[in-house]
C-alpha positions as CSV (number, residue, x, y, z in Angstrom):
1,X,199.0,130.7,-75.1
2,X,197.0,132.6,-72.5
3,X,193.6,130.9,-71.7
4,X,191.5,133.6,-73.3
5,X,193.4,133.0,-76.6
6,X,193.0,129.5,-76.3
7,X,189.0,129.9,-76.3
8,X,189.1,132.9,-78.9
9,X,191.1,131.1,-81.3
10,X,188.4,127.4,-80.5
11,X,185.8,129.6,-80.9
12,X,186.4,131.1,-84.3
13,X,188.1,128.2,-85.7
14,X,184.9,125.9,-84.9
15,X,182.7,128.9,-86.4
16,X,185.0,129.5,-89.5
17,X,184.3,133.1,-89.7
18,X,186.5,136.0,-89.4
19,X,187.5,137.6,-86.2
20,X,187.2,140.8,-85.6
21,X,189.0,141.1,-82.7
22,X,191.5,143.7,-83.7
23,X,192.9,144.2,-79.8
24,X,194.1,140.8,-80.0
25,X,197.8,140.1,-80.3
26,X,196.9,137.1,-83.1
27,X,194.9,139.6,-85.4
28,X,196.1,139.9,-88.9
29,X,194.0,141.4,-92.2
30,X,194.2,138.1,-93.9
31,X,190.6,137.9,-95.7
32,X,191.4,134.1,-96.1
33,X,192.5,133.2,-92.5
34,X,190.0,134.0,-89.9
35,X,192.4,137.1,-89.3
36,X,193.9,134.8,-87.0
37,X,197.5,134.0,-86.6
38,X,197.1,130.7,-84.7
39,X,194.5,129.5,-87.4
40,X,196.7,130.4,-90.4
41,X,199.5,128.2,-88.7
42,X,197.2,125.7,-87.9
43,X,196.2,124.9,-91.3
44,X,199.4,123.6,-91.7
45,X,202.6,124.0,-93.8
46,X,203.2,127.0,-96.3
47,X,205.4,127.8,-98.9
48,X,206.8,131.9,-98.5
49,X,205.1,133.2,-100.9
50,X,202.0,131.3,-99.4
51,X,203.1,133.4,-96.1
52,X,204.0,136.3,-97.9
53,X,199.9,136.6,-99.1
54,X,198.6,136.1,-95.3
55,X,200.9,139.0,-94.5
56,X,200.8,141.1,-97.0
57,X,204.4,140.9,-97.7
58,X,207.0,140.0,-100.7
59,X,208.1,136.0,-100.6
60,X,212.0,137.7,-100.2
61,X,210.8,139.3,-97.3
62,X,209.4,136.2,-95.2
63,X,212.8,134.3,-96.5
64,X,214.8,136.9,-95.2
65,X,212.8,137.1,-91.8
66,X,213.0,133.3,-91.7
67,X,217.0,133.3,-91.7
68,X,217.2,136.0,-89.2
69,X,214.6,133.6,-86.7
70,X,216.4,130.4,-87.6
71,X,219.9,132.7,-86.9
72,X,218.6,133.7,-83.7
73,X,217.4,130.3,-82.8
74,X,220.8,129.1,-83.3
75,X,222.5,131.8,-81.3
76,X,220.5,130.7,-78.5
77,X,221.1,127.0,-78.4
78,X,225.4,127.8,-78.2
Protein backbone atom coordinates (compact mmCIF):
# COMPACT_ATOMS: atom_id res chain seq x y z
CA UNK A 1 0.00 0.00 0.00
CA UNK A 2 1.19 3.48 -0.84
CA UNK A 3 1.66 5.78 2.22
CA UNK A 4 -1.23 8.02 1.40
CA UNK A 5 -3.52 4.94 1.49
CA UNK A 6 -2.13 3.79 4.45
CA UNK A 7 -3.19 7.16 6.34
CA UNK A 8 -6.65 7.44 4.28
CA UNK A 9 -7.73 4.08 5.12
CA UNK A 10 -6.33 4.89 9.43
CA UNK A 11 -8.04 7.82 9.14
CA UNK A 12 -11.56 6.66 8.19
CA UNK A 13 -11.37 3.48 9.77
CA UNK A 14 -10.57 5.32 13.34
CA UNK A 15 -13.54 7.85 12.28
CA UNK A 16 -16.03 5.03 11.13
CA UNK A 17 -17.62 7.23 8.60
CA UNK A 18 -17.84 6.85 4.99
CA UNK A 19 -15.25 8.07 2.53
CA UNK A 20 -15.89 10.01 0.02
CA UNK A 21 -12.91 9.78 -1.75
CA UNK A 22 -14.19 8.57 -5.11
CA UNK A 23 -10.46 9.16 -6.90
CA UNK A 24 -9.16 6.57 -4.75
CA UNK A 25 -8.37 3.21 -6.13
CA UNK A 26 -10.02 1.48 -2.73
CA UNK A 27 -13.48 3.35 -3.30
CA UNK A 28 -16.48 1.16 -3.58
CA UNK A 29 -20.47 2.23 -3.13
CA UNK A 30 -20.78 -0.09 -0.19
CA UNK A 31 -23.25 2.06 2.24
CA UNK A 32 -22.08 -0.49 4.96
CA UNK A 33 -18.24 -0.40 4.48
CA UNK A 34 -16.77 2.95 4.76
CA UNK A 35 -16.67 2.67 0.80
CA UNK A 36 -13.45 1.37 1.43
CA UNK A 37 -12.00 -1.75 0.10
CA UNK A 38 -9.21 -2.27 2.69
CA UNK A 39 -11.84 -1.72 5.58
CA UNK A 40 -14.35 -4.22 4.08
CA UNK A 41 -11.42 -6.85 4.11
CA UNK A 42 -10.32 -5.81 7.31
CA UNK A 43 -13.38 -6.75 9.09
CA UNK A 44 -12.51 -10.00 8.40
CA UNK A 45 -13.76 -13.20 6.74
CA UNK A 46 -16.97 -13.23 4.39
CA UNK A 47 -19.05 -15.67 3.03
CA UNK A 48 -19.82 -14.83 -1.18
CA UNK A 49 -22.80 -13.72 -0.98
CA UNK A 50 -21.55 -11.51 2.02
CA UNK A 51 -19.02 -10.24 -0.82
CA UNK A 52 -21.42 -10.32 -3.40
CA UNK A 53 -23.58 -7.37 -1.25
CA UNK A 54 -20.37 -5.08 -0.77
CA UNK A 55 -20.10 -5.30 -4.52
CA UNK A 56 -23.05 -5.22 -5.77
CA UNK A 57 -22.83 -8.47 -7.39
CA UNK A 58 -24.55 -12.15 -7.60
CA UNK A 59 -22.79 -14.75 -4.99
CA UNK A 60 -22.06 -16.97 -8.50
CA UNK A 61 -20.31 -14.15 -9.65
CA UNK A 62 -17.70 -13.62 -6.73
CA UNK A 63 -17.35 -17.71 -6.82
CA UNK A 64 -16.64 -17.66 -10.21
CA UNK A 65 -14.07 -14.60 -9.91
CA UNK A 66 -12.60 -16.53 -6.92
CA UNK A 67 -11.68 -19.77 -9.09
CA UNK A 68 -10.33 -17.72 -11.88
CA UNK A 69 -7.79 -15.73 -8.91
CA UNK A 70 -7.10 -18.96 -7.16
CA UNK A 71 -6.41 -20.40 -11.06
CA UNK A 72 -4.17 -17.67 -11.72
CA UNK A 73 -2.48 -17.98 -8.40
CA UNK A 74 -1.70 -21.45 -9.20
CA UNK A 75 -0.41 -20.72 -12.68
CA UNK A 76 1.99 -18.60 -11.12
CA UNK A 77 3.51 -20.68 -8.47
CA UNK A 78 4.54 -23.74 -11.51
Amino acid sequence: MLNNEIKCFEAYGAAKKPCNNRECKNWINCKNESNCVLIAAKSGPRTLQEVGDIFNLTRMRICQIEKNIFSKIKNDLK
